[in-house]
N, C-alpha and C positions, 0 to 999 in steps of 0.2 A: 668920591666920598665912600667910605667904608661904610656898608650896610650895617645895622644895630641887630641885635640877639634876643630869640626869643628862647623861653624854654618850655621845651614839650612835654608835656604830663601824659605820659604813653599808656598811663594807668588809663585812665579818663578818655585818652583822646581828643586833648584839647592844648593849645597855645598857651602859654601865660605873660604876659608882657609886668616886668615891675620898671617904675621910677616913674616918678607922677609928671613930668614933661612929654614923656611918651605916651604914657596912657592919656593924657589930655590932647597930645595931637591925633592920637586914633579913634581917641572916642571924637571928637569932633567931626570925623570925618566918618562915625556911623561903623568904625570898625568895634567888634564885641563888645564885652557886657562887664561892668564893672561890677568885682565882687570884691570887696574891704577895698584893700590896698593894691589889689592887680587888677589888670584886665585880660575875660579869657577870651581866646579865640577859637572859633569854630573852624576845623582842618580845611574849610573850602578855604578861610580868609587868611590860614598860614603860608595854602599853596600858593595862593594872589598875589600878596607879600612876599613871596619867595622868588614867581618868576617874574617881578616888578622891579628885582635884587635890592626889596627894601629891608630885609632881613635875612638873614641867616639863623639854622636852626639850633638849638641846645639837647643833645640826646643822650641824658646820661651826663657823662665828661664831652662827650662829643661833638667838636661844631661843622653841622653839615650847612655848603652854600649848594650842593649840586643837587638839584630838583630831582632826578632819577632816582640819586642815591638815599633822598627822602621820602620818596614814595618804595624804595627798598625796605627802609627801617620803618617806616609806618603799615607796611603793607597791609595787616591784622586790622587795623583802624578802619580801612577802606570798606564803603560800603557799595553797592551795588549801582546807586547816585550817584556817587561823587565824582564821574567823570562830565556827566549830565550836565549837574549842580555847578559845576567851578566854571565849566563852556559860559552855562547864563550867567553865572555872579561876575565872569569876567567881561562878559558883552557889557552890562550893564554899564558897570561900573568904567570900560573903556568908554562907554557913550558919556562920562560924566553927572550918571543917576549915584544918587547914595543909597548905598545897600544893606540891610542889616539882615543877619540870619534870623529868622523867629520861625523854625520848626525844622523837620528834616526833609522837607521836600519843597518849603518856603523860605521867601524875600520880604520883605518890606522897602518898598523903594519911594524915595521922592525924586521924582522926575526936575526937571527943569525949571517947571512955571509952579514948583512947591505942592504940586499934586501927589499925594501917596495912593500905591495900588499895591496890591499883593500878587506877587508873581506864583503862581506853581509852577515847578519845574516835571515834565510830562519826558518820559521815550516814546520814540516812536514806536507804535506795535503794542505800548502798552495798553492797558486796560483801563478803562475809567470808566465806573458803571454811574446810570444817570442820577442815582439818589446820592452821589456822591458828590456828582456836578450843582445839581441842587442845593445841596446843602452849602459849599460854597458859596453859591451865589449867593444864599438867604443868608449866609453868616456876613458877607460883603454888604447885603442890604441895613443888616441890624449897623453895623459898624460906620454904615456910609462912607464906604471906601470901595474903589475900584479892583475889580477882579481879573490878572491876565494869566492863560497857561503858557507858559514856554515849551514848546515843542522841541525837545533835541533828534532831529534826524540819526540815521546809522550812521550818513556822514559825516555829522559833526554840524551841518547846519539848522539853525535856530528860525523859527516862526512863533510870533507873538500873536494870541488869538485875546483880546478884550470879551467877557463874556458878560451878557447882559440880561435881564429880564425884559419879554417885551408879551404886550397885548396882542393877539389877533385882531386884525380891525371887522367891524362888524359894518355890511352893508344895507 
């Protein structure tokens, strides 16, 4: 099966899928966001699509299938995440979680058993000060929705941390 065509809006930094057969099989499946009559994608969920060979890219006149040669032409786009971000959104999503972008360092996933949690995507080494962790958590509280960081090692390997609020017990 030949892979379908998306086209990349290099201005923006974003995917754009048209024909409403497509945009209804990837929105159903939690890929990007519908705006009128397209649906755009976020460069994690173009690369996904790419090395999945469910798409090939539009750049310009251009159609690029070789993932290299697209992380060549988009290089400008790339942010300091994005190799982070695509390891998790592609774990995930290999486990069968549906994924949606909602931020630049955030997931929205529903798990298996229909449970949604938000992932943060963390490096290792980085920094995460605790009114930041906090605030999280209390924003997962208002929302009553589950909070996980994704930890991407320098290796490339991933650790999921569930963070909770808990009482000290008083004796």
């Amino acid at each position: 099966m030949e892979a379908n065509i998306l086209k990349l809006d290099i201005e923006k930094c974003i995917g754009v899928v048209n024909g409403k057969a497509t945009i209804s099989e990837l929105e159903n499946k939690w890929f990007g966001t519908v705006k009128e009559n397209t649906l755009e994608l976020d460069l994690v969920e173009v690369a996904y699509l790419m090395l999945k060979n469910k798409f090939k890219v539009k750049i310009g006149e251009e159609i690029i299938g070789d993932f290299n040669l697209f992380l060549t032409k988009i290089h400008k786009c790339l942010d300091k995440m994005f190799w982070p971000k695509l390891l998790v959104y592609q774990d995930l999503r290999d486990r069968g979680r549906r994924v949606r972008v909602v931020g630049n360092d955030r997931f929205l996933i529903k798990d298996k058993s229909g449970d949604l949690k938000i992932v943060v995507v963390l490096e290792e080494g980085g920094l995460k000060n605790v009114s930041s962790i906090l605030e999280d958590l209390a924003k997962s509280i208002d929302l009553n929705i589950s909070i996980v960081y994704a930890i991407v090692s320098l290796q490339g390997d991933l650790t999921y941390y569930e963070v909770k609020k808990i009482e000290p017990r008083k004796n």
